[in-house]
C-alpha positions as a printed NumPy array, in Angstrom:
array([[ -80.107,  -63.482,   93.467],
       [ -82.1  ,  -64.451,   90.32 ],
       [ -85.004,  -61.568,   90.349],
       [ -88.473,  -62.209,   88.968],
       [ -90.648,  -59.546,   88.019],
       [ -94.205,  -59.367,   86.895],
       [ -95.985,  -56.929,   84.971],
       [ -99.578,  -57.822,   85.822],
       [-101.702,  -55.101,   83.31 ],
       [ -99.865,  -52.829,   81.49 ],
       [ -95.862,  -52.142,   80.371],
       [ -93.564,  -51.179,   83.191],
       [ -89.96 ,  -49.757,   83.234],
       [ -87.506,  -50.615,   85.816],
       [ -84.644,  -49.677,   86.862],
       [ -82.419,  -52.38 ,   89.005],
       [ -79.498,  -50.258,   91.175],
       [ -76.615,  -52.43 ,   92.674],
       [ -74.49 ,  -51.099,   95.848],
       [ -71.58 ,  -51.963,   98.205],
       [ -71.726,  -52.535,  101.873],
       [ -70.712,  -48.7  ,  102.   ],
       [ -73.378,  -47.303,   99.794],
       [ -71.54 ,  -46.318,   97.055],
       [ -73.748,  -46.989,   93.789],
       [ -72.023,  -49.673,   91.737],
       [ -74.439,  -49.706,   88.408],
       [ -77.482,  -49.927,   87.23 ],
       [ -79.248,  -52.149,   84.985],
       [ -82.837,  -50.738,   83.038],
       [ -85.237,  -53.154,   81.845],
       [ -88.909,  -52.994,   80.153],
       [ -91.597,  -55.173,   80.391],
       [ -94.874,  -55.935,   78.41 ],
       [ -97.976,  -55.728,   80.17 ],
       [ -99.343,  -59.195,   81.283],
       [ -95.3  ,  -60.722,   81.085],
       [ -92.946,  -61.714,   83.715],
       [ -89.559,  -61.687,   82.933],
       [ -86.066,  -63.133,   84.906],
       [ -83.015,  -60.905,   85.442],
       [ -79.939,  -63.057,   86.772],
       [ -77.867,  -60.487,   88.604],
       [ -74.67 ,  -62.436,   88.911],
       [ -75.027,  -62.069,   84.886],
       [ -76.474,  -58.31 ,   84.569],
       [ -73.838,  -56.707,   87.714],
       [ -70.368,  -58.736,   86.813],
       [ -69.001,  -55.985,   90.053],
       [ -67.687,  -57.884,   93.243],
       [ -68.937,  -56.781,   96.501],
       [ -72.49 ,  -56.038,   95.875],
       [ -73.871,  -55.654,   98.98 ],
       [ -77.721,  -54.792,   98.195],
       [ -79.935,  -54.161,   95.487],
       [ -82.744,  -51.094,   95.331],
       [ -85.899,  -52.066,   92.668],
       [ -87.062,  -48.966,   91.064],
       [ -90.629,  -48.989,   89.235],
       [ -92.973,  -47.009,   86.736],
       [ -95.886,  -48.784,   86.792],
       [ -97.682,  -51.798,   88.91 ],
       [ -95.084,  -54.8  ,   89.215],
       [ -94.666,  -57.78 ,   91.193],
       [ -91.45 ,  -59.142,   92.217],
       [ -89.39 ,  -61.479,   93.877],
       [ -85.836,  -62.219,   94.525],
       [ -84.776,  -66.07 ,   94.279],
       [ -81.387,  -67.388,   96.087],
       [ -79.732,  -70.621,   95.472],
       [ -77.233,  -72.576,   96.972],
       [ -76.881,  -75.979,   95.578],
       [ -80.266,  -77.953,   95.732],
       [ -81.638,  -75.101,   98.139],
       [ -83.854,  -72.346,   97.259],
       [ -85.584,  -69.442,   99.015],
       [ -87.775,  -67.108,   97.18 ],
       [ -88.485,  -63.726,   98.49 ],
       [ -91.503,  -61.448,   97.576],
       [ -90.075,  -57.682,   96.979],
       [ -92.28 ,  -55.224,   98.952],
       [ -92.275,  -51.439,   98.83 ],
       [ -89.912,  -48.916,  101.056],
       [ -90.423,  -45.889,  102.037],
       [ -89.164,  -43.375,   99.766],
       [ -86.41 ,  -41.837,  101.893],
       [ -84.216,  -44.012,  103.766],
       [ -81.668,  -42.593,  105.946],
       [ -78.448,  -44.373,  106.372],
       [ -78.076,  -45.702,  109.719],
       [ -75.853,  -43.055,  112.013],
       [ -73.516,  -45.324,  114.43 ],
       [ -71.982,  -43.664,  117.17 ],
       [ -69.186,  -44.978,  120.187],
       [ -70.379,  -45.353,  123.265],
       [ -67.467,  -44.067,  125.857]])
């Protein structure tokens, strides 16, 4: 996704973290932005790793964000909302 973040008073740091389907951390990507900007980050462009599965926003300071797909002449846009702070890795067990 193409993300779009806002920094609607003052300067904010962020810190975009890319991971596999398994977890494991795959890089990270730190960007600043001016108070009353918005800049673009094209991930495709800023993680060149195959198999991203997910992405985790990290913020200091107030910002507003959203995560654009494409696929040929569609487009979705999705506002990024806050998570809890600890997430626990879903725990999958057989059933016998």
């Amino acid at each position: 996704p193409e993300l779009i973040l806002t920094a609607p008073s003052k300067k904010a740091k962020i810190q975009v973290l890319a991971y596999d389907e398994d977890m494991n951390r795959l890089g990270a990507v730190t960007l600043t932005i001016g108070g009353e900007t918005t800049q673009r980050m094209d991930t495709s462009k800023a993680f060149k790793q195959q198999g991203i599965a997910y992405l985790v926003v990290q913020t200091k300071g107030e910002v507003i964000g959203a995560a654009t797909y494409r696929d040929g002449a569609r487009i979705s846009s999705l506002g990024l909302r806050s998570a809890p702070i600890t997430v626990l890795a879903p725990q999958v067990r057989p059933i016998d």
